[in-house]
C-alpha positions in Angstrom: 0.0 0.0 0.0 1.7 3.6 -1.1 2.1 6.4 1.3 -0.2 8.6 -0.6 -3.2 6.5 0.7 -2.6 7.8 4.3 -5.3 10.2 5.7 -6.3 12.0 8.8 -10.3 13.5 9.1 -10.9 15.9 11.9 -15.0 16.5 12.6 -15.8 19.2 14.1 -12.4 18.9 16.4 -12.0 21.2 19.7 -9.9 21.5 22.6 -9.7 24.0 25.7 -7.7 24.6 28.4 -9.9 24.8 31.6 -12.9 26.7 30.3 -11.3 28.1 27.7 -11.1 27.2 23.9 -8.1 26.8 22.3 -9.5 26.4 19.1 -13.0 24.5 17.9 -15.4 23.6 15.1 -12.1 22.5 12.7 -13.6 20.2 10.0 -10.4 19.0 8.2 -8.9 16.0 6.1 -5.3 15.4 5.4 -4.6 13.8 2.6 -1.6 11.4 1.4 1.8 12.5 -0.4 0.0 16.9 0.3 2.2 19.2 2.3 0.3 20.9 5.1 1.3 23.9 6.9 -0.7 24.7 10.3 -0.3 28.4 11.0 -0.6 30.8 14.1 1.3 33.0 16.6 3.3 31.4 19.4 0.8 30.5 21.8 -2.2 30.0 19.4 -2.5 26.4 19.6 -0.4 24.7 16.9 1.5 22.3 18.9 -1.6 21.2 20.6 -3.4 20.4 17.1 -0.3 18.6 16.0 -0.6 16.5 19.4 -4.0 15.8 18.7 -3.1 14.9 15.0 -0.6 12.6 16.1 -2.6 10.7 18.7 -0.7 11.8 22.1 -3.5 14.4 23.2 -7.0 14.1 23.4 -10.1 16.4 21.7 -12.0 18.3 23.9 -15.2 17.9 21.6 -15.5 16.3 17.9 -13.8 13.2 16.6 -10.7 12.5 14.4 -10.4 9.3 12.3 -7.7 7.4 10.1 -7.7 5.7 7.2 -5.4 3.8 5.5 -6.4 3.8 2.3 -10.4 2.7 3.4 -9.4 0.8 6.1 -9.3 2.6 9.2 -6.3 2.5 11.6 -7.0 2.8 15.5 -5.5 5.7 17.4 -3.3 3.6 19.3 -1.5 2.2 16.2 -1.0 5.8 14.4 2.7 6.2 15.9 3.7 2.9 13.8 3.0 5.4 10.4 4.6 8.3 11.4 7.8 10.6 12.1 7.9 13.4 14.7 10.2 16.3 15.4 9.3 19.1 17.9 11.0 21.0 20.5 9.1 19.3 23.1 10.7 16.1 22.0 13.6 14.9 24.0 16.4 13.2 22.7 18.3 10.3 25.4 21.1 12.6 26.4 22.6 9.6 28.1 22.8 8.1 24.2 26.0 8.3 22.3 25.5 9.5 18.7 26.0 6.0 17.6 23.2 4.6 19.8 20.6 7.0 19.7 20.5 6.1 15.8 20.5 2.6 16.6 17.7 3.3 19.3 15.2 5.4 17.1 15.3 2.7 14.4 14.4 -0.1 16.9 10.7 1.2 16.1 11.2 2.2 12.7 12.5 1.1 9.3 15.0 3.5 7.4 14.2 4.8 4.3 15.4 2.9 1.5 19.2 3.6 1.0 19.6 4.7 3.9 21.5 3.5 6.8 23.1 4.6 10.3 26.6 5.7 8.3 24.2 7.7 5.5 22.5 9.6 8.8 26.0 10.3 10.1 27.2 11.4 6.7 24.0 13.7 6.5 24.6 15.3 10.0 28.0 15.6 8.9 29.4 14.6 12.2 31.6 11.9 10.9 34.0 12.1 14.8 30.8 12.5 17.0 29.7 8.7 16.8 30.8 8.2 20.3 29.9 11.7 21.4 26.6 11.7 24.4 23.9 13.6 22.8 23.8 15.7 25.9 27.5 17.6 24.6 25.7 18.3 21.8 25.0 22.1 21.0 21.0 23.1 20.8 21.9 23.4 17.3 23.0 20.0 16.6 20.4 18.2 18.5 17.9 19.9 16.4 19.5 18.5 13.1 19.7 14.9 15.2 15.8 15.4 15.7 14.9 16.2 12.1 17.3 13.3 10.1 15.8 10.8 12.5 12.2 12.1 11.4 13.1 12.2 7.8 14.9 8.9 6.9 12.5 7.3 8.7 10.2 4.9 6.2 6.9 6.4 7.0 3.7 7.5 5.8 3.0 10.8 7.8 5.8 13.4 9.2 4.8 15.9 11.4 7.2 18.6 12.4 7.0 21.6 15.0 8.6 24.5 13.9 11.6 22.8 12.0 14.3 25.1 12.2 14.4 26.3 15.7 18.0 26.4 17.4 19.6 26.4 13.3 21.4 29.1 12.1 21.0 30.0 8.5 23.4 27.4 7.2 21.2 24.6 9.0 17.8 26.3 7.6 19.1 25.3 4.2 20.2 21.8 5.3 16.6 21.4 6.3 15.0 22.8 3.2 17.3 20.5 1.3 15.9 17.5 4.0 12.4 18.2 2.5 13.4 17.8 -0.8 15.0 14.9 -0.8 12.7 13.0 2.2 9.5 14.1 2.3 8.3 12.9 -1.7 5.1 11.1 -1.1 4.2 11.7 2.0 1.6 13.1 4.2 3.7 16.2 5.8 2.4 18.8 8.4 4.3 21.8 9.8 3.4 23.4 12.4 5.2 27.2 12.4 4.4 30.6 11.9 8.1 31.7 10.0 7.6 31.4 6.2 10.9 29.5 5.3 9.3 26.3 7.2 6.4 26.1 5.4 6.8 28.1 2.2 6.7 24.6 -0.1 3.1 23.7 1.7 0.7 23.4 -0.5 -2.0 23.7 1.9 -2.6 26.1 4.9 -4.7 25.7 7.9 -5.0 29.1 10.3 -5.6 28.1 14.2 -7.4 31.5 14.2 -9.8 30.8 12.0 -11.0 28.6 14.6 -11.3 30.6 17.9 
């Protein structure tokens, strides 16, 4: 079954924060191999969206389904399909370079053609192998975050504003992630700087639902 059969449906999807809404009333579908960009201010509510797209969070009101091609995929089995990188994410700091590659693709497949040397190679940290993660600069572990999303072999890849912690050098290297890694997929970016999500085809505003 290709990638590109992958889809997410949000009905009528809300959450709030005590009394208050966050957002509500979002009918949405994602669609297979489409580039999504969900938009807003710092604070508006994208990062929560993105956990409910993902599985990890709850709805306050409304319902969100997946399909796999027409067969639908229970909540609890979504993570098996998809790739995440967000700030909120922690890398094992304890981990060596070496092993928190080898950890990461316990619970998923590479991309085809790609292996732990290929990853190394693309971070170009060819003497960090032994290195723990937690000696990394902010920097770095931000590129570790997004190659271990992107050569993974799955259907959906969610990132949270991408390029936070990389310098303009490491914006590019990002950019030149999504062209070669994210073909075919269903990709959603969460951000509100247009370099992130400028190839999205689609756009979703959190403050169209207040």
């Amino acid at each position: 079954m290709t990638n590109d059969q992958f889809s997410i449906k949000l009905n009528q999807i809300g959450r709030r924060f005590n009394r208050d809404w966050i957002f509500r009333g979002i009918d949405y579908t994602f669609n297979g191999g489409e580039t999504y960009a969900i938009l807003g201010p710092n604070g508006s509510g994208k990062s929560t969206l993105l956990q409910i797209l993902n599985g990890s969070l709850s709805p306050s009101a409304g319902s969100i389904n997946y399909f796999y091609g027409d067969a639908a995929i229970e909540v609890e089995q979504v993570f098996q399909h998809l790739s995440l990188a967000a700030p909120y994410l922690e890398l094992i700091e304890e981990f060596t370079l070496n092993e928190m590659i080898d950890f990461h693709f316990k619970f998923k497949n590479h991309k085809p053609g790609i292996d732990k040397a290929t990853i190394i190679e693309l971070l170009n940290l060819p003497g960090s192998t032994n290195k723990l993660i937690r000696y990394f600069s902010s920097g770095m572990k931000q590129r570790l975050k997004l190659a271990l999303a992107f050569c993974a072999d799955t259907a959906i890849l969610m990132l949270d504003e991408p390029t936070s912690n990389l310098d303009t050098q490491g914006v590019d290297w990002y950019l030149s992630l999504v062209q070669q890694f994210a073909k075919d997929r269903l990709t959603i970016i969460c951000s509100n700087q247009e370099h992130e999500y400028s190839f999205c085809k689609h756009r979703l505003s959190i403050a169209d639902y207040k």
